[in-house]
Each structure stands twice: as C-alpha cells, then as structure tokens.
C-alpha positions as CSV (number, residue, x, y, z in Angstrom):
1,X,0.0,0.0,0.0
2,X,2.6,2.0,-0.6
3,X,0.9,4.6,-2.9
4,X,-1.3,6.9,-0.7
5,X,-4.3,6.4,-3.6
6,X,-6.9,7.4,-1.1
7,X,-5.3,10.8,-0.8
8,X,-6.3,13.8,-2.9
9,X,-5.0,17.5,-3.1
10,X,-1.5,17.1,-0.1
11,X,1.5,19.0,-2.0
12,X,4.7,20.4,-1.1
13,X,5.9,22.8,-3.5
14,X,9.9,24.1,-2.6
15,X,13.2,25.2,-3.7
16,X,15.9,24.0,-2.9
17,X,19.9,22.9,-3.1
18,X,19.4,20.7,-5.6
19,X,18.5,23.0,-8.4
20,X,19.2,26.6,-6.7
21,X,22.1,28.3,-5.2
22,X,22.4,30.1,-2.6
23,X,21.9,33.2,-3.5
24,X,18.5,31.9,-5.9
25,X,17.4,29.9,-2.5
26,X,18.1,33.4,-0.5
27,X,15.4,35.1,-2.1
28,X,13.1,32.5,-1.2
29,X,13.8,32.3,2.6
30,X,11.2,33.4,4.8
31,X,11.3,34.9,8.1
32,X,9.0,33.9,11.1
33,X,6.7,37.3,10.2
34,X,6.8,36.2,6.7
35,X,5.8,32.4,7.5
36,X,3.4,34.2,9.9
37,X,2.1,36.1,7.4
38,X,1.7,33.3,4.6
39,X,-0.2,30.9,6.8
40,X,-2.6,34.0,8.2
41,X,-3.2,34.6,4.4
42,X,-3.8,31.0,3.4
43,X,-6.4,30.1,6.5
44,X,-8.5,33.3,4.7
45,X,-8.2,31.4,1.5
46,X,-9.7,28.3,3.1
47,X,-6.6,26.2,3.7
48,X,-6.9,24.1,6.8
49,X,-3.5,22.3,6.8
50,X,-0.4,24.3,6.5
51,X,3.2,24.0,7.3
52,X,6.2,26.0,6.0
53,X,10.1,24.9,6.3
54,X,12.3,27.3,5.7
55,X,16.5,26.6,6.3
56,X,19.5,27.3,4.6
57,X,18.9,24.3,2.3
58,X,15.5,24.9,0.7
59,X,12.1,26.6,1.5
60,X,8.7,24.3,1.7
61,X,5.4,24.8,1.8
62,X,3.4,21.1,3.0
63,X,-0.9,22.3,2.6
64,X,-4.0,20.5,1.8
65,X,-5.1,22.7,-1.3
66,X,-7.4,21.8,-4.3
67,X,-4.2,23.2,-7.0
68,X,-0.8,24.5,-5.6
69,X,-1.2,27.7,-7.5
70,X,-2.5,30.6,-4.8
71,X,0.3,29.0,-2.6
72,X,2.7,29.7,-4.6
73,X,1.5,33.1,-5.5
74,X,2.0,33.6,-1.7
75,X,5.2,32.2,-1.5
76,X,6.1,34.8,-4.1
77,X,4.5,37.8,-2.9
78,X,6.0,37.2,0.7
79,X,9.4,36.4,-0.6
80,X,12.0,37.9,-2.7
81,X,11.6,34.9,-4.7
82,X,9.4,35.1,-8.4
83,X,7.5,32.8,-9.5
84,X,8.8,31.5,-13.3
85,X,12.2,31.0,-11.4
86,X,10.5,28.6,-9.0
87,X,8.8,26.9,-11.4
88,X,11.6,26.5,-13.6
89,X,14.3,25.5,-10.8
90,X,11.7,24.4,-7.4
91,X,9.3,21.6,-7.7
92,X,5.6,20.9,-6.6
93,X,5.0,17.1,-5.4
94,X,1.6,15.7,-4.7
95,X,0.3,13.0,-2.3
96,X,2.5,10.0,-2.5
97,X,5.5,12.0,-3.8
98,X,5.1,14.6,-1.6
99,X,5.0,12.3,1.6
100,X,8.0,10.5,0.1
101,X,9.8,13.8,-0.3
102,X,9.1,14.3,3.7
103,X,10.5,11.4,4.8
104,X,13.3,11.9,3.2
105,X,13.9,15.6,4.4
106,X,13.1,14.9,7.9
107,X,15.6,12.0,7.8
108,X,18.5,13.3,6.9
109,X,18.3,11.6,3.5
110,X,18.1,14.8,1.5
111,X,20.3,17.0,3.1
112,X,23.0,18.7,1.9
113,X,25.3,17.1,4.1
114,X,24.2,13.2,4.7
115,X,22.7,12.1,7.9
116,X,22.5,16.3,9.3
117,X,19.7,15.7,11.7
118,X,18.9,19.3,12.6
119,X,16.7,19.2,9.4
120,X,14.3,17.2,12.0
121,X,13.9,20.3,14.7
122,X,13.7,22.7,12.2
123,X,10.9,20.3,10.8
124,X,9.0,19.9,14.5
125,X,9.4,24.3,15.1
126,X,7.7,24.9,11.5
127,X,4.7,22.6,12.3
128,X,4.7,23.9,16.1
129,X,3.9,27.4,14.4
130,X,1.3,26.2,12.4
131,X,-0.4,24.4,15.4
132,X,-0.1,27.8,17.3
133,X,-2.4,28.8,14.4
134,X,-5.0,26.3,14.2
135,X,-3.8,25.0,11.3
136,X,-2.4,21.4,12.0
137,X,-5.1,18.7,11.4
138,X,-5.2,15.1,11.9
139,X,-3.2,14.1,8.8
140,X,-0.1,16.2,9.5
141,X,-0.2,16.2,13.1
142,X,0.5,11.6,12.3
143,X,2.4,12.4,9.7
144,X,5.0,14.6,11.1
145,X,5.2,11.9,14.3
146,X,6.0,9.1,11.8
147,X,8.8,11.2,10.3
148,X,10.2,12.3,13.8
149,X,9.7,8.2,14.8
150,X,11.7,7.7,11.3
151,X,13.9,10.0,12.3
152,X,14.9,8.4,15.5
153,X,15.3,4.9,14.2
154,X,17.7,5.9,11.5
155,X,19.5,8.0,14.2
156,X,20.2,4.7,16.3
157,X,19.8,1.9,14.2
158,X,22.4,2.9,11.4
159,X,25.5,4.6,11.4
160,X,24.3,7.3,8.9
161,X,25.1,10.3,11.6
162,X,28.5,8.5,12.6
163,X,30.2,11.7,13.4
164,X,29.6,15.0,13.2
165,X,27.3,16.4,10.3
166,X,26.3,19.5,10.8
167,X,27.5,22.3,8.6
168,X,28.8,24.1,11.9
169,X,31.2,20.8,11.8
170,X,32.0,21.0,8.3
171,X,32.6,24.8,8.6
172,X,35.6,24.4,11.5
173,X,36.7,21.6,9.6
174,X,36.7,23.3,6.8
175,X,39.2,26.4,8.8
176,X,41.4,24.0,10.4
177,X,42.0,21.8,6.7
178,X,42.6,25.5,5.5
179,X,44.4,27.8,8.1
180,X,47.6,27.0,9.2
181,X,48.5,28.0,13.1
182,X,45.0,28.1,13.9
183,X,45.3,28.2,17.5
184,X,47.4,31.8,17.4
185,X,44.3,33.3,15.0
186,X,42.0,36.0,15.7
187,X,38.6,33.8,15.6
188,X,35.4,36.3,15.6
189,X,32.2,34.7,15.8
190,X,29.2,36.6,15.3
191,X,25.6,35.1,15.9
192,X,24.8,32.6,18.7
193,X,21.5,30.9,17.3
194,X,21.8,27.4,17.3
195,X,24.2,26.8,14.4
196,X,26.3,29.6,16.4
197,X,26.3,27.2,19.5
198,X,27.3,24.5,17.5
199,X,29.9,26.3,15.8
200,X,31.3,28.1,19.5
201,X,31.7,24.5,20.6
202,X,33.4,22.5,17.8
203,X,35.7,25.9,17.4
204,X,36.5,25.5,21.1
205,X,37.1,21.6,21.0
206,X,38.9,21.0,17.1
207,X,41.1,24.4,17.4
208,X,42.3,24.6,20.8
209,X,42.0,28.8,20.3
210,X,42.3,30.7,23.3
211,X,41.7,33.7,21.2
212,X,37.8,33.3,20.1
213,X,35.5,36.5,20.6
214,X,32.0,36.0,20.3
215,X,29.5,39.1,19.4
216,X,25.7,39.0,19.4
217,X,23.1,42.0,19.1
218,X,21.8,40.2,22.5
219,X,25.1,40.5,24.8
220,X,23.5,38.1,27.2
221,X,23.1,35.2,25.0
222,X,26.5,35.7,23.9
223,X,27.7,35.8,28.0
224,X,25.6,32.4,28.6
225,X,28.1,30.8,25.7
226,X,31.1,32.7,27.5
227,X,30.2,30.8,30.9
228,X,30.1,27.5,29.1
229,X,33.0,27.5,26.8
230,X,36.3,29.9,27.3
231,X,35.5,32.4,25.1
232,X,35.5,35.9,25.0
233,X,32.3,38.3,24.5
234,X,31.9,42.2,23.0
235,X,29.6,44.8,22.6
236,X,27.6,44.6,19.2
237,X,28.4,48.2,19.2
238,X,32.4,46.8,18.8
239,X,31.5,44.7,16.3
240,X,33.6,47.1,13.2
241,X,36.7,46.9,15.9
242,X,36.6,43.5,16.3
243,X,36.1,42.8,12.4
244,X,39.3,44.6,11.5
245,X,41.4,42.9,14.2
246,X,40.6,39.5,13.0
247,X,42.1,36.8,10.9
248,X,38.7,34.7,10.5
249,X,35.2,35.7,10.8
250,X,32.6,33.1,11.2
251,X,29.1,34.3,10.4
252,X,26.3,33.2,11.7
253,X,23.3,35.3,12.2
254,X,19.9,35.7,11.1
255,X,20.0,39.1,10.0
256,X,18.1,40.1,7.2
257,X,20.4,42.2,5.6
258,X,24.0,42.1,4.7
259,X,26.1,42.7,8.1
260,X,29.4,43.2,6.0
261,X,30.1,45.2,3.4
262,X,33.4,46.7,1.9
263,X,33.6,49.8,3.8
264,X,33.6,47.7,7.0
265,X,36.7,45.6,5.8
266,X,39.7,48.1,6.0
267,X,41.7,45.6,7.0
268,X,45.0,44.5,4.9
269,X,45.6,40.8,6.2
270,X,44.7,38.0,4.8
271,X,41.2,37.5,5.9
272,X,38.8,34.1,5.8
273,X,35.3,34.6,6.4
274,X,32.9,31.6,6.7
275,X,29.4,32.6,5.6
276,X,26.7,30.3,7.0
277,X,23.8,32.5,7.0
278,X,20.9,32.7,4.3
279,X,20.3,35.2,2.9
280,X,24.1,35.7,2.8
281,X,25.0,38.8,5.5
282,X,28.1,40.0,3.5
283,X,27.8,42.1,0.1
284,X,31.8,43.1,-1.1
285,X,32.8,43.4,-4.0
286,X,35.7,41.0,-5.8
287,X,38.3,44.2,-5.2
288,X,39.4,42.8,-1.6
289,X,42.0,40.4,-2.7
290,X,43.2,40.0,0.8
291,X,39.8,38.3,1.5
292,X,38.2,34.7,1.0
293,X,34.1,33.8,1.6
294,X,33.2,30.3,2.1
295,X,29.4,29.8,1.7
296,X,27.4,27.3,2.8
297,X,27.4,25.6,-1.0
298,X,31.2,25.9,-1.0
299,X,31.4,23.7,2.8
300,X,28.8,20.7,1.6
301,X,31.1,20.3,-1.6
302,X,34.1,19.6,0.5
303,X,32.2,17.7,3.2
304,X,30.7,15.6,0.3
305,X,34.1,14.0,-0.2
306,X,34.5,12.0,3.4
307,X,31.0,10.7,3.3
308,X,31.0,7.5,1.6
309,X,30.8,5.7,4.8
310,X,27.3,7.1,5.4
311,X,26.2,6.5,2.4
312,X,26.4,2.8,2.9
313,X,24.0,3.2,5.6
314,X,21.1,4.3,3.1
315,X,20.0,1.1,2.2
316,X,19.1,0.3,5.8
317,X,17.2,3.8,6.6
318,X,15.2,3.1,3.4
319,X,14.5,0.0,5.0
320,X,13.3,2.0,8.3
321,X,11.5,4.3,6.4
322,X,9.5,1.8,4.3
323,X,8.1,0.3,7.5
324,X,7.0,3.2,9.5
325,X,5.1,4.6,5.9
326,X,3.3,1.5,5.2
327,X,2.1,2.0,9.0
328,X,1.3,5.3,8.1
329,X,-0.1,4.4,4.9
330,X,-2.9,1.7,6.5
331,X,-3.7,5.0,9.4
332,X,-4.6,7.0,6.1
333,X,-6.2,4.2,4.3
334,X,-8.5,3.6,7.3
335,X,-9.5,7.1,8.0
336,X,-11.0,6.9,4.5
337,X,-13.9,5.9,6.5
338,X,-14.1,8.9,8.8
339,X,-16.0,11.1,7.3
340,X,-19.4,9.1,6.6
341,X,-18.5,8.1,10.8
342,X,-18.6,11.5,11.7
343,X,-21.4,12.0,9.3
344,X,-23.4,9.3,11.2
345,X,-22.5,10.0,14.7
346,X,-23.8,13.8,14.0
347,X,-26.8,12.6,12.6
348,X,-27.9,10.1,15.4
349,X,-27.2,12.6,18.0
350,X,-29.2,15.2,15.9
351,X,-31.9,12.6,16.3
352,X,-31.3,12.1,19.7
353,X,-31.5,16.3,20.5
354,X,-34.6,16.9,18.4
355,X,-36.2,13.9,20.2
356,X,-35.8,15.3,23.8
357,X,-36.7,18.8,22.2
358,X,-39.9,17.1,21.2
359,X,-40.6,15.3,24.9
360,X,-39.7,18.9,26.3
361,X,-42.6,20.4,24.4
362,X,-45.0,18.2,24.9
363,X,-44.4,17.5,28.9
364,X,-43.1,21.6,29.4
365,X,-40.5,20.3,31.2
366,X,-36.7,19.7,30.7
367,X,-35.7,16.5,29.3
368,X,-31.8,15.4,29.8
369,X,-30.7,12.7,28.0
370,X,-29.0,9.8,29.5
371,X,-25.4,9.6,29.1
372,X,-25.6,6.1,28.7
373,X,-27.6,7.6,25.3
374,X,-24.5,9.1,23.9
375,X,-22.5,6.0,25.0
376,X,-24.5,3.8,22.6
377,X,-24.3,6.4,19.7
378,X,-20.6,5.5,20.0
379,X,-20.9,2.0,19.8
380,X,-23.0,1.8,16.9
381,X,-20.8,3.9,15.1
382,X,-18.1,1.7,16.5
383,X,-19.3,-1.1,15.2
384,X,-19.8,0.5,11.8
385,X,-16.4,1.3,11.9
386,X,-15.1,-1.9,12.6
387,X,-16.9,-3.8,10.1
388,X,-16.0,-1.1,7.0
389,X,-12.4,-2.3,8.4
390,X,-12.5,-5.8,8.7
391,X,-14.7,-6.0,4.8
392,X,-13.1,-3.7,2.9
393,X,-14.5,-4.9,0.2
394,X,-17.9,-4.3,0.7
395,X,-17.1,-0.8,2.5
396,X,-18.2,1.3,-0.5
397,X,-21.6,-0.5,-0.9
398,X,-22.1,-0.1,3.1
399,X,-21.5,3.5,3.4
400,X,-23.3,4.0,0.2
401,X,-26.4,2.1,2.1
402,X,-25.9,4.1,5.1
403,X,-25.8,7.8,3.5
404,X,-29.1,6.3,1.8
405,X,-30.8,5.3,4.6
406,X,-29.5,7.9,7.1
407,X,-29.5,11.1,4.6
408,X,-25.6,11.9,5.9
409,X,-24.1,14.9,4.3
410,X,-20.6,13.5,3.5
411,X,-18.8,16.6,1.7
412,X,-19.0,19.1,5.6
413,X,-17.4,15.8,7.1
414,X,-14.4,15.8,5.4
C-alpha cells in the first residue's frame, strides 16, 4: 500500500539545493513574520492544513489545497523569490511523492550534508507554528510523528550520523584543513543561534583557540556561551573593531540584511570569512584580494568528499522508512472511512437532540438525555467502523447504504 491512492490534493511545493544556489534559495527564505504572514493569508483562503520549512537548504510549503497555484503566488508575494524561477528551478510534489519527499527531508536523506539531523527540529518548530495557528489537522499532526519516529530509528539503528554532520562541523573543519597556526588566530564569531552554538563548541574543541571572541546583538546570549565554553564576549556596538582585528570571521546570524560590506573591511591581512547565514550577510565586491568567503554551498562540496561511509547506511534507513510509511499508509487508508462516521454520529445525535426537544414540548419540562444515550451512539458507530475495516471490500456499498438510509451529508465531514 505503498501509494497513498486514497489521498487527494497534499502538496509540497519548494526550492531547494538541488537546483538553486544560494543566493537563488536566499530570495526564497522566509522569516517567522513572513511564515506568519503566509499561513494567516492562506487560512483566509480556506486552507486548513499548512506548514512551512524554511533553512539554509530549501524553503517548503506542506498544505491541503485543491491546486498548488495561490500558494505559490504567496510564496512569491511574501518572498523575494518570483514565481517563473521557482517553477523553472523548485518543484511541486503531490500526495505519494510529496510524503516520500518528507520522509526523506526529515531523515536526513536529502540534506545537503548526509545524515545532518537538525533538518528534523527545524521540521518539528515549523509545524509547532502552524499548530499555534490552528492549522495542523489530523493528517499532518501523524504524519510529522511518523517522520520524527523515522527520524529516530535511522538515528540509532544505522551509522548514517557517525560523526559530526552538521554544517557548523564542516565549517571548523573546513578552517582547520585550510588555516595554518590556527590556534594563534583571531577567531570572531558573530551570531549565537543554534548553528552559532554548534559552531562556538566545535571551534573550542577542534582548534584549541584561546583567542575566540564572540558578538551578538543580545550581549547576554553571547555571556551564557562565554560561561560554558572559554571564550571571550563584545559589545555589538564593537562589532567594526573586532572585524578589522581579526584573521577569521565566522558568520552566523539571522539578519536580514548584509552585516558586511566593503567599507567595514579596511583591513590588509589576509582574511577568511565563513558565511553560514541565508540570505548571505556580506555584500563586497571581488576588489578585496586579501579576503576569502566560504558559503554554505562551497562547505557541503568539500564535506561531500568524506561521506561515503554514510552513504552505505542508506539502504538500511530506506529500510526503516518503508516500515514506518506503510504503517502510516494503513492509518490513512483507514481514515477513509471517517467522514461518513462523523457524518453518522452527527446525525444520530441530531436525532437524539430533536427527540428530547420534542418530549420537552409536549411534557413543558426539561428533558436530559442519559449519558448512557450518547455511550450507545458510540458503539453503533463503532461497530460500523469496525466492520468497514474488517470487509473492505464491501465498505463502498455499506457507506453507500448508510448515507441512503441515514441522509448523511458527507462533503462538511471531510
């Protein structure tokens, strides 16, 4: 059952490394006002199911829509992304591709580097957000469990993490492969968000730099990461001070606009600045000879190179994934029968409410049900449910004979 043929109108429509760079996936990065303002926008429009992704390897949109296209026209119009240059370089997936696509996202599978699990939090915050907003249902809500379960499985049962993966890894691997005497450099870090963190600690454990400085716009984040690792922390306002004394510059904010720009780089040394932010935070021109940027693009090309041990591994989380859809697969075959339930439980307890209404009229007195009323409701509707399960192949004729005979109004069920 592998083919999710009882689903109609679940897309994903994205961008993403595959096809776009960094700078053509930049424009399509959303912010959480701009996510905020996309989903507010799309519950007017009637959408009920909504989810948007947006890291430095792609921006997606997950929604229960009858055609992708207003979705993407708000993708567009909330973006600095058009839309003829996401049609020509993102992709829209529908039902079984787009829960294939998932899968493979939230496990790592699809990365940019192999087995980087952060993909899978990023994953969990974007639905969160939606779920602040009403706008998780049933189907997502078991859908994004299975992926996080998936998720988990491949984490322990294979070897596909096996070391660190994260591009905050492959960035200080990436300066210590490339700078010589990297313990007497001038390290500036600036940004302590979670790839920040990361970055602060495998600086502090693969350099063995006494000489790091970290700067944040929030000086007491930065002070928390001072406390736990031995590094230094300064003023944002010092921020143009500490740029010119220093021999690498590791960016990692999530600034909006570009943070560096030539007339903040007087500096004459040689300078190596590791860009890990998206949109990119530096604009200079090619003038500054003295200076090398490393993108994000740049590190998953040279990461790309020591992973063929993980990619043996991939046969065994396709293994892991196959399992847990097929379970998810039978949950969404099964709820193929929810709607004429809920159809039929509305309408007996409709029956049930105008019948007391009726006793109340006619005795002028109040008239409460028993609750042992409402607990027979459920197990007619039970049993119905458990024989459109176990005869699946007379299910169509028996809901067909129950919407007869009961009147139900299927389509406000769904």
């Amino acid at each position: 059952m592998e083919n999710f043929n009882v689903l109609t109108n679940f897309y994903v429509i994205g961008i993403s490394y595959r096809n776009a760079d960094l700078y053509t996936r930049g424009k399509y990065s959303l912010s959480k006002v701009q996510k905020l303002t996309i989903l507010k926008k799309a519950q007017v429009q009637g959408i009920k199911e909504i989810f948007i992704s947006s890291t430095c390897n792609r921006t997606e949109i997950y929604f229960f829509a009858d055609n992708p296209s207003k979705i993407i026209d708000l993708l567009c119009e909330n973006s600095k992304g058009d839309r003829e240059t996401l049609e020509n370089l993102g992709y829209t997936l529908k039902n079984t591709e787009a829960i294939n696509h998932i899968f493979k996202v939230g496990t790592g599978l699809d990365s940019q580097i192999l087995g980087d699990f952060e993909i899978i939090g990023q994953l969990k915050n974007s639905v969160n957000l939606s779920k602040e907003n009403n706008l998780i249902g049933n189907f997502t809500e078991r859908l994004m469990n299975c992926v996080i379960q998936a998720s988990k499985r491949i984490k322990t049962e294979t070897k596909i993490s096996s070391g660190a993966t994260s591009m905050a890894y492959a960035a200080v691997q990436f300066i210590t492969n490339e700078v010589d005497n990297i313990s007497n450099k001038n390290v500036l870090l600036i940004g302590t968000g979670k790839i920040g963190r990361n970055t602060c600690e495998n600086l502090v454990k693969h350099t063995e730099n006494k000489k790091i400085t970290v700067i944040n716009r929030s000086r007491e984040k930065a002070e928390i990461l001072s406390h736990k690792f031995d590094v230094f922390v300064k003023d944002f306002s010092e921020i143009y001070n500490e740029i010119e004394k220093a021999d690498i510059i590791v960016l990692a904010t999530g600034a909006e606009e570009p943070l560096i720009k030539n007339n903040l780089l007087k500096t004459k040394r040689n300078l190596l600045i590791v860009d890990l932010t998206i949109p990119s935070n530096i604009r200079i021109d090619e003038s500054l000879k003295n200076i090398r940027i490393v993108n994000l693009d740049d590190l998953a090309k040279v990461t790309h190179k020591t992973l063929s041990e993980r990619r043996k591994q991939i046969p065994k989380a396709q293994e892991i994934i196959e399992e847990i859809k097929q379970e998810f697969a039978q949950w969404v075959y099964d709820r193929r029968y929810a709607p004429a339930l809920k159809a039929l439980k509305d309408k007996l307890i409709k029956q049930q409410n105008a019948e007391m209404g009726l006793r109340k009229s006619k005795n002028g007195a109040a008239v409460h049900g028993p609750s042992h009323s409402y607990e027979m409701i459920n197990k007619i509707t039970g049993q119905f449910a458990f024989y459109l399960k176990e005869n699946p192949s007379k299910a169509n004729d028996a809901m067909s004979i129950f919407s007869e005979v009961f009147q139900l109004d299927l389509q406000n069920h769904e």
